[in-house]
N, CA, C and O atoms as a MOPAC input file, in Angstrom:
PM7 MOZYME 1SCF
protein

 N      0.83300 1    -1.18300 1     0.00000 1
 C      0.00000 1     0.00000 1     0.00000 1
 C      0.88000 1     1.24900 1     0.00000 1
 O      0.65900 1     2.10800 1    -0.85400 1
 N      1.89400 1     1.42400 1     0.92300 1
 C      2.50500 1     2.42200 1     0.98800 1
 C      3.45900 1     2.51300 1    -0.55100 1
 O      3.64100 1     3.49000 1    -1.27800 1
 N      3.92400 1     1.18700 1    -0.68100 1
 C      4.49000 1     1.39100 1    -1.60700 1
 C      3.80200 1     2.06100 1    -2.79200 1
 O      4.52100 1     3.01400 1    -3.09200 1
 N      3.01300 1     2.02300 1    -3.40100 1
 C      2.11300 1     2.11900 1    -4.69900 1
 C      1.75100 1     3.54700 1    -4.41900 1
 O      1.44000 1     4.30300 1    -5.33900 1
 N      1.78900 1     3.96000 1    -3.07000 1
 C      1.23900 1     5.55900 1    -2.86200 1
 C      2.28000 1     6.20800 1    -3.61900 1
 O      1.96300 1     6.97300 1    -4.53000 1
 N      3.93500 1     5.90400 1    -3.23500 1
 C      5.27400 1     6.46900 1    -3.41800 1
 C      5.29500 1     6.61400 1    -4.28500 1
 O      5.59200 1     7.71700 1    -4.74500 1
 N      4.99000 1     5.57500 1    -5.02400 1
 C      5.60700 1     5.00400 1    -6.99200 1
 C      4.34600 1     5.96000 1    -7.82800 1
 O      4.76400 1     6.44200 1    -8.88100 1
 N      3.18800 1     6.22100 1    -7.56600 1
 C      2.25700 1     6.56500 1    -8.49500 1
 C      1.83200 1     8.10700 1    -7.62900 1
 O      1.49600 1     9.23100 1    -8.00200 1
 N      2.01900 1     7.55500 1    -6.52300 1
 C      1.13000 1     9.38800 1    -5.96400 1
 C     -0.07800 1     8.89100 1    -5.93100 1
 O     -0.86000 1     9.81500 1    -5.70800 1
 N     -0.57700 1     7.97600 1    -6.03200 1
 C     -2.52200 1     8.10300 1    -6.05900 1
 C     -2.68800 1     6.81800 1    -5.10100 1
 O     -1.93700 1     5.87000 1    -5.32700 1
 N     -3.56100 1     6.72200 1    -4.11200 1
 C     -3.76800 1     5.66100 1    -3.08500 1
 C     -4.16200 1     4.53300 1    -4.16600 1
 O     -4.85800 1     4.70300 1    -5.16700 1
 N     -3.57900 1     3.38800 1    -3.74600 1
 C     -4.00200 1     2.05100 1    -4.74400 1
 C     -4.98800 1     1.54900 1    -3.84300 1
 O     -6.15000 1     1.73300 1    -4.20400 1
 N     -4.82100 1     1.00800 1    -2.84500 1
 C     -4.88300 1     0.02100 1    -1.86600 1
 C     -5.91200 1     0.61100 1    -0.27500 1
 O     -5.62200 1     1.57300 1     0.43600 1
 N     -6.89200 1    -0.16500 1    -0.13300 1
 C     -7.53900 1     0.72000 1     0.90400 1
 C     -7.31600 1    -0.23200 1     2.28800 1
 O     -7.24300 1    -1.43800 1     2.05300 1
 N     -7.18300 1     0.23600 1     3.90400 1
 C     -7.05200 1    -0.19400 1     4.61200 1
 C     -7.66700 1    -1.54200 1     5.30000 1
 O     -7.44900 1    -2.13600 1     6.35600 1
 N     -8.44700 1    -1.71500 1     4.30700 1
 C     -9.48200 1    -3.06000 1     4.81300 1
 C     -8.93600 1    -4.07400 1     3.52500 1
 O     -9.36900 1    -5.21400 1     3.68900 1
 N     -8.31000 1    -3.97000 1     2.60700 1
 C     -7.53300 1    -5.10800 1     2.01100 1
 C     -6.39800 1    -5.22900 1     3.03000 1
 O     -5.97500 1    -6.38400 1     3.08100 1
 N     -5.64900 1    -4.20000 1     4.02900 1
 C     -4.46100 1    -4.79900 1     4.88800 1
 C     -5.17000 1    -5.62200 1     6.12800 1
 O     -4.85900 1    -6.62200 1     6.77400 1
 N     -6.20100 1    -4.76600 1     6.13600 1
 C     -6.81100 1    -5.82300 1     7.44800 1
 C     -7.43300 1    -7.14200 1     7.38400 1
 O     -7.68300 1    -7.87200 1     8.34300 1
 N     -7.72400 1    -7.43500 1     5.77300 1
 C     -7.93500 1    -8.78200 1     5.64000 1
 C     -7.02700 1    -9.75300 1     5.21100 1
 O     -7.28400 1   -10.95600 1     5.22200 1
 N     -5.82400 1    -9.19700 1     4.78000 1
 C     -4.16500 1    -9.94100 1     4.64200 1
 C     -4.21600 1   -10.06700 1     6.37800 1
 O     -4.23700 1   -11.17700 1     6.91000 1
 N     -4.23000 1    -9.05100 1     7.01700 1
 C     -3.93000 1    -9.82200 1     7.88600 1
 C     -4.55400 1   -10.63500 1     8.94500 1
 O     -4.10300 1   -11.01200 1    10.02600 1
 N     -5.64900 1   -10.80900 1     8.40400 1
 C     -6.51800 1   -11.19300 1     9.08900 1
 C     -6.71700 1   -13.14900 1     8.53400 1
 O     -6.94300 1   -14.11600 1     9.26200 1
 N     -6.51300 1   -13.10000 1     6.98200 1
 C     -6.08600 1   -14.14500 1     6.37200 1
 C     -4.74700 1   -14.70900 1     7.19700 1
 O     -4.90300 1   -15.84100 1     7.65500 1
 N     -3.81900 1   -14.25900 1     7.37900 1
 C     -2.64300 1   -14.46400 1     7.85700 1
 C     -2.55900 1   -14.85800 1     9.26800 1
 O     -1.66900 1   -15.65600 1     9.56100 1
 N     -3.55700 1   -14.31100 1    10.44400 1
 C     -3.80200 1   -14.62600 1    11.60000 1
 C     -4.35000 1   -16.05400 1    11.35500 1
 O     -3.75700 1   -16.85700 1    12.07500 1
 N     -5.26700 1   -16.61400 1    10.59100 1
 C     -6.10200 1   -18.02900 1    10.95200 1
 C     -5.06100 1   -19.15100 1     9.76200 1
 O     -5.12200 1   -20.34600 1    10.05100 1
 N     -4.09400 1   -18.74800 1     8.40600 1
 C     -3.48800 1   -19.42500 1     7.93000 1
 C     -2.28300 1   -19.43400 1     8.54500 1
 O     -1.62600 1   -20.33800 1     8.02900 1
 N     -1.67100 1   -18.89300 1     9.37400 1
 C     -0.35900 1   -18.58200 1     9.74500 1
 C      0.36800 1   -17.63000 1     8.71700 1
 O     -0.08200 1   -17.32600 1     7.61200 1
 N      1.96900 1   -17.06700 1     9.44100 1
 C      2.53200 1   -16.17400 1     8.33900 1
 C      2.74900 1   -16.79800 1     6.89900 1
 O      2.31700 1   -16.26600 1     5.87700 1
 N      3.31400 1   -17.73500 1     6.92000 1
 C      4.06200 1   -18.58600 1     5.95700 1
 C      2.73900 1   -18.99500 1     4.82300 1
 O      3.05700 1   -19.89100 1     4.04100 1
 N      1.49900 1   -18.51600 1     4.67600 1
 C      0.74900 1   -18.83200 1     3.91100 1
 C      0.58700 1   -17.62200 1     2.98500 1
 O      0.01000 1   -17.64800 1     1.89800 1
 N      1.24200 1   -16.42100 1     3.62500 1
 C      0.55200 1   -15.16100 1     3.14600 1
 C      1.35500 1   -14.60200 1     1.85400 1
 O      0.91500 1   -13.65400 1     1.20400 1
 N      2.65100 1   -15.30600 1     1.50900 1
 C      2.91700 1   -14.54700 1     0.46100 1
 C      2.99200 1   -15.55000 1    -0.91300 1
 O      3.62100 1   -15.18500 1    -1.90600 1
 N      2.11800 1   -17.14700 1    -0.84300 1
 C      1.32600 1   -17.72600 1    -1.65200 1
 C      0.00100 1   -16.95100 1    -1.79300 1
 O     -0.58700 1   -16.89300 1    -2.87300 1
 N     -0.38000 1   -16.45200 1    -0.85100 1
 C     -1.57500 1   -16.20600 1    -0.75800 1
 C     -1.65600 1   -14.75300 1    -1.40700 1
 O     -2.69500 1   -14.57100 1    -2.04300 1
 N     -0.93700 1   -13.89000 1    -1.37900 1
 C     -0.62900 1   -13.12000 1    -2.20400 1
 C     -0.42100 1   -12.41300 1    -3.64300 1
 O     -0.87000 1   -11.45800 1    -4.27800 1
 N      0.76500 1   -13.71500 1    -3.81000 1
 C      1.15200 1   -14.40100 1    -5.18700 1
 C     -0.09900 1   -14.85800 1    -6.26500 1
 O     -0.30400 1   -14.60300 1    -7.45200 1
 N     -0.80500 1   -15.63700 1    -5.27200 1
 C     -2.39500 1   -15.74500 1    -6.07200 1
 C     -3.07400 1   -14.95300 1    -6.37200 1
 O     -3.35400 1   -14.81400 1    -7.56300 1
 N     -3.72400 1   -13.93600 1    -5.17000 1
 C     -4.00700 1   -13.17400 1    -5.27300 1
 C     -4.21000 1   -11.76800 1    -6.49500 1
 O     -5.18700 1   -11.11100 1    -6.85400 1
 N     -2.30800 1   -11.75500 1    -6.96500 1
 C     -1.61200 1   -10.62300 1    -7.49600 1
 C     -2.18800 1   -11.03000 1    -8.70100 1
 O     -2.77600 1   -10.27900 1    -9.48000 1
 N     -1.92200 1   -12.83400 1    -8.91700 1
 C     -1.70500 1   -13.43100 1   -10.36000 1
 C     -3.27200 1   -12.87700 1   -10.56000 1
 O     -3.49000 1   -11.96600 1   -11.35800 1
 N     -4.10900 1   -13.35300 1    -9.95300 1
 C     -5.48700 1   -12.98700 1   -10.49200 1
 C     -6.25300 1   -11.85500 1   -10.64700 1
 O     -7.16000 1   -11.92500 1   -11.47600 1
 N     -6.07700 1   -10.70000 1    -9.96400 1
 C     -5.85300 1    -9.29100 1   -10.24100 1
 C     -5.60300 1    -9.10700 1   -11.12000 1
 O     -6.42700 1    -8.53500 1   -11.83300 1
 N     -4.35600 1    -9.45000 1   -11.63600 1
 C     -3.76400 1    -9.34100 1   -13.11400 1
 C     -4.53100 1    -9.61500 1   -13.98600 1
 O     -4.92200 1    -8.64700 1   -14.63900 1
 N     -4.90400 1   -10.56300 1   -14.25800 1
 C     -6.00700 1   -11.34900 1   -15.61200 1
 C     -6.75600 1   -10.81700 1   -15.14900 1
 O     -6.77400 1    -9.88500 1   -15.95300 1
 N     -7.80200 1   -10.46400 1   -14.15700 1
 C     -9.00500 1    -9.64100 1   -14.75100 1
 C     -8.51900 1    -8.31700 1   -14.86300 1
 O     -8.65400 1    -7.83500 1   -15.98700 1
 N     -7.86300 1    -7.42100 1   -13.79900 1
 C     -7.36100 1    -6.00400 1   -14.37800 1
 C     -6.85100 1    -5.85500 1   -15.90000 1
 O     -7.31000 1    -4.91800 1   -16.55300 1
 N     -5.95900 1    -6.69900 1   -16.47400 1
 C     -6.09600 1    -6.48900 1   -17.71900 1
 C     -6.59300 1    -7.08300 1   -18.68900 1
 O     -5.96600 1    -7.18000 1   -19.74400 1
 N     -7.91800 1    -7.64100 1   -18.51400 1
 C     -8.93400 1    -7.65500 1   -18.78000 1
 C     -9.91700 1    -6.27400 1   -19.19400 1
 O    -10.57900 1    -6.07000 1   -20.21100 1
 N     -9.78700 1    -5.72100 1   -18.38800 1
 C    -10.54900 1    -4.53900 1   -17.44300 1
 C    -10.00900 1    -3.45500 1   -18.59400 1
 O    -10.56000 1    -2.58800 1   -19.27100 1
 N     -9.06100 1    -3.80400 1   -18.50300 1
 C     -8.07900 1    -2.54500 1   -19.19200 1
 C     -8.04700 1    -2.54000 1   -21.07100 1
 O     -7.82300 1    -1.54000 1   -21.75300 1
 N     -8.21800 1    -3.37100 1   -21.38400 1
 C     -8.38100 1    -4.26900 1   -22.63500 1
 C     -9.77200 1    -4.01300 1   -23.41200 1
 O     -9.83300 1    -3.53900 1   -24.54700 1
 N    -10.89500 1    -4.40200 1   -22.61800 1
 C    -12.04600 1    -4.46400 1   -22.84600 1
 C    -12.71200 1    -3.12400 1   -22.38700 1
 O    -13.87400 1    -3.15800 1   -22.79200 1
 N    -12.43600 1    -1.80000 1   -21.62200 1
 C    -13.45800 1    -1.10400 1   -21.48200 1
 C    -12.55800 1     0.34800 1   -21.67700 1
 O    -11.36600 1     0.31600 1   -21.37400 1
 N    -13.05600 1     1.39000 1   -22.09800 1
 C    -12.38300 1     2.45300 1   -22.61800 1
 C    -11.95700 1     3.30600 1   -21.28700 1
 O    -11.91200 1     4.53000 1   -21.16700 1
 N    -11.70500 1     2.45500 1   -20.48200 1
 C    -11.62900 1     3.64300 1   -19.27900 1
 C     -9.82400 1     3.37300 1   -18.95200 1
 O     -9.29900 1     4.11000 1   -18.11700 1
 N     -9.16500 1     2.54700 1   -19.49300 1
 C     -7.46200 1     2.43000 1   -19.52800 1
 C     -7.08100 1     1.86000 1   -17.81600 1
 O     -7.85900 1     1.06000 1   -17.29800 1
 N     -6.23200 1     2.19400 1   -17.28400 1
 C     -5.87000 1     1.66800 1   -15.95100 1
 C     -5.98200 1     2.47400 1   -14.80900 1
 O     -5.34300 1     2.48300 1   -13.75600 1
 N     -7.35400 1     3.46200 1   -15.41500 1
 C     -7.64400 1     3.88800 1   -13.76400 1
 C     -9.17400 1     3.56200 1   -13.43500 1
 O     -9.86700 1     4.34600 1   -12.78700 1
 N     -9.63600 1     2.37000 1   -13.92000 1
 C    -10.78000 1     1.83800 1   -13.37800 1
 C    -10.72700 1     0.79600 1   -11.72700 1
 O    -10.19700 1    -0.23100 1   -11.30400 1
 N    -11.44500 1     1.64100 1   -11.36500 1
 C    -10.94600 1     1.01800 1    -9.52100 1
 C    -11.37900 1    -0.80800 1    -9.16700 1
 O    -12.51100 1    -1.14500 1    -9.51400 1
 N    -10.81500 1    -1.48100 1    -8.75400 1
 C    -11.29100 1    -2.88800 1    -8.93800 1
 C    -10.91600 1    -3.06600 1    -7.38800 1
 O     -9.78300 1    -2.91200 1    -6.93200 1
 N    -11.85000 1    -3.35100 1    -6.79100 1
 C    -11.59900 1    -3.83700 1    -5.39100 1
 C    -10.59900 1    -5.24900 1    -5.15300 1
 O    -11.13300 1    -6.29800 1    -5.51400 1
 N     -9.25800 1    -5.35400 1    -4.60100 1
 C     -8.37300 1    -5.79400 1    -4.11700 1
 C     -9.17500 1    -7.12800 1    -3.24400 1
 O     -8.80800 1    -8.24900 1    -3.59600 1
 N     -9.72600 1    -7.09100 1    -2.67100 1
 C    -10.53200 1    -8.28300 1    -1.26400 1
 C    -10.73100 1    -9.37600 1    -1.83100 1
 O    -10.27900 1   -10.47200 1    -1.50100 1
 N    -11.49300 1    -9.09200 1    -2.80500 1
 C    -12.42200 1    -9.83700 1    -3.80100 1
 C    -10.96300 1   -11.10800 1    -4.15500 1
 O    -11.05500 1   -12.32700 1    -4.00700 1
 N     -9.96800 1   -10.49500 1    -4.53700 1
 C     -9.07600 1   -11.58400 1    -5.54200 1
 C     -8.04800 1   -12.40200 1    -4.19500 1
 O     -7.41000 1   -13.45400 1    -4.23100 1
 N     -8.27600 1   -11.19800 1    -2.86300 1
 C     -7.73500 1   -11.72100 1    -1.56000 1
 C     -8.21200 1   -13.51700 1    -1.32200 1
 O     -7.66700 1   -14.61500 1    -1.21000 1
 N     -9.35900 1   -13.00500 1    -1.33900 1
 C    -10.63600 1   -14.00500 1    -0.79600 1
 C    -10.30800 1   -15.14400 1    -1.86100 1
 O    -10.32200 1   -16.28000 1    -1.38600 1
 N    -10.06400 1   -15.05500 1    -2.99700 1
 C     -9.80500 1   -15.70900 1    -3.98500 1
 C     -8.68800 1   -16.73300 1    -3.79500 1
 O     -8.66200 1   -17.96300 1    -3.75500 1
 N     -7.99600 1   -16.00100 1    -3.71800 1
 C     -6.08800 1   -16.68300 1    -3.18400 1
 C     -6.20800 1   -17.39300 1    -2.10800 1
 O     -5.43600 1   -18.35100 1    -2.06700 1
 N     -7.10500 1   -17.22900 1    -0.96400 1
 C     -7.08300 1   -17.55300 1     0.21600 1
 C     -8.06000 1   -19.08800 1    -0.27700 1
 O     -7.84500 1   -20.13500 1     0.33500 1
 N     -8.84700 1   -19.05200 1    -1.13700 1
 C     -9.27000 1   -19.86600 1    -1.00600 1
 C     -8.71800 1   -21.24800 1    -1.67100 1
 O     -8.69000 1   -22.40100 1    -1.24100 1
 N     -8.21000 1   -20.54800 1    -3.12700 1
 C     -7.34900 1   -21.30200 1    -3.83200 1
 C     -5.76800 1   -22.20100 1    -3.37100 1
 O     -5.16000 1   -23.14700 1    -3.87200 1
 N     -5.52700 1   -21.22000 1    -2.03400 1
 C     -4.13400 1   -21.55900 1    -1.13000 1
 C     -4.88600 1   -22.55300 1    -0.41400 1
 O     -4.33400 1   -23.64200 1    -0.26100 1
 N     -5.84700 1   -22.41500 1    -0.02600 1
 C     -6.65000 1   -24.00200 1     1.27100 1
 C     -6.70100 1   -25.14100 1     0.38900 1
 O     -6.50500 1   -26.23200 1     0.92600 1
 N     -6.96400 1   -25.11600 1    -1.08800 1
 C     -7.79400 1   -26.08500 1    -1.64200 1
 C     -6.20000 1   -26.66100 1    -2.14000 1
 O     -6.25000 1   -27.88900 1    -2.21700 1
 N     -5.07100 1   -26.22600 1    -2.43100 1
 C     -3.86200 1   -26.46000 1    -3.47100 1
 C     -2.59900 1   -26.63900 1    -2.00200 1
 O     -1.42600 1   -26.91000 1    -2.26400 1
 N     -2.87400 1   -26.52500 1    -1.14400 1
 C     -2.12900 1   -26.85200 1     0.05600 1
 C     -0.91100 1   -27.52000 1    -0.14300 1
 O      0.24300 1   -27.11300 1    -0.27400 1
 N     -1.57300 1   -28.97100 1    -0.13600 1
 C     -0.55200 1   -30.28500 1     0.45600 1
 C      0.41200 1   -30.13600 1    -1.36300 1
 O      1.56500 1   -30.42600 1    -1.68300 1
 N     -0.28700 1   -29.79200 1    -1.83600 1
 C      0.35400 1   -30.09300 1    -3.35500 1
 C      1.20200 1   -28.78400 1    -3.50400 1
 O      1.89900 1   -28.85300 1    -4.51700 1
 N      1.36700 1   -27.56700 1    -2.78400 1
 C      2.17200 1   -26.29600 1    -3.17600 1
 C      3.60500 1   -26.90800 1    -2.11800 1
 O      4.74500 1   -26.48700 1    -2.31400 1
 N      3.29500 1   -27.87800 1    -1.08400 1
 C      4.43200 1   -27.57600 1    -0.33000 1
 C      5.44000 1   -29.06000 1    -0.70100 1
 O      6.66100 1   -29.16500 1    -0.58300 1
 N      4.52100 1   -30.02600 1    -1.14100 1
 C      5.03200 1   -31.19900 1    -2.25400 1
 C      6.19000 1   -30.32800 1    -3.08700 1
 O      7.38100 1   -30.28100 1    -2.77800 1
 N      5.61100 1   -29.70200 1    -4.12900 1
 C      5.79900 1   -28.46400 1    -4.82200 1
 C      7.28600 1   -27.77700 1    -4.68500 1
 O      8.19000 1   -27.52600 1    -5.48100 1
 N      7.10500 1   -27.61900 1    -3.43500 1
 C      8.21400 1   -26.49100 1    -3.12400 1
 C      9.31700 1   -27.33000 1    -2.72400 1
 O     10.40600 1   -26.90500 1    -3.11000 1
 N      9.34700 1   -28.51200 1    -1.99100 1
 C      9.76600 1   -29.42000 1    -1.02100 1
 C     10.71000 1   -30.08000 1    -2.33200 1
 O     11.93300 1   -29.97500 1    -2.24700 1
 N     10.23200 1   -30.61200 1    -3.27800 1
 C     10.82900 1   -31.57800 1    -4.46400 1
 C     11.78800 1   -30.01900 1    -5.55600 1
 O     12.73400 1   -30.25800 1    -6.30600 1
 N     11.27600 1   -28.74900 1    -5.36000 1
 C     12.11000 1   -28.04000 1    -6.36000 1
 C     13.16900 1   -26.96000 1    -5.82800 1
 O     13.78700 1   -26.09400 1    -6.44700 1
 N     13.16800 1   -27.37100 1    -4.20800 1
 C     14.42100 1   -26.97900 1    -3.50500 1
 C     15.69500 1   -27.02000 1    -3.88300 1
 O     16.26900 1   -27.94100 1    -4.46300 1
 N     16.15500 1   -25.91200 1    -3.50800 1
 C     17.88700 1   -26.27800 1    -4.06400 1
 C     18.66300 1   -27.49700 1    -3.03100 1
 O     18.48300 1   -27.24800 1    -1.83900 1
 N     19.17100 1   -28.27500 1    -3.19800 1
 C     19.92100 1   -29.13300 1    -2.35500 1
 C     21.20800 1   -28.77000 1    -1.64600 1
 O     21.77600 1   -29.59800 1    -0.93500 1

């Protein structure tokens, strides 16, 4: 959030997407939150430029952040045992 204020000057990010990272992060633990993120970001992406693609309004159409939170969070519960398989087998040795 802070960051994106710095880089652009215009608030991206509203205080109730930090309170539900961390609020996601309180009942998954820390170590879930920057998969949970990662998802999150990835899916933001495809519909924001989507968004951006399809409607004449360019990249300042506001898209609520929670929505793709809620998304990640859910997609991180369901892909679990298989992300840390995942991570576990493509470790450096």
């Amino acid at each position: 959030r802070w960051g994106h204020m710095k880089l652009s000057g215009v608030e991206g990010m509203g205080l109730g997407d930090v309170k539900l990272a961390g609020t996601i992060g309180a009942f998954l633990g820390w170590y879930a939150l920057p998969m949970v993120l990662f998802m999150s970001a990835i899916t933001g992406l495809i519909v924001g430029g989507g968004v951006i693609l399809f409607t004449k309004k360019g990249g300042r159409t506001p898209i609520p952040f929670g929505t793709f939170l809620a998304l990640g969070t859910v997609a991180y519960i369901m892909a679990e045992p298989w992300l840390w398989v995942l991570i576990k087998t493509a470790s450096f040795r």
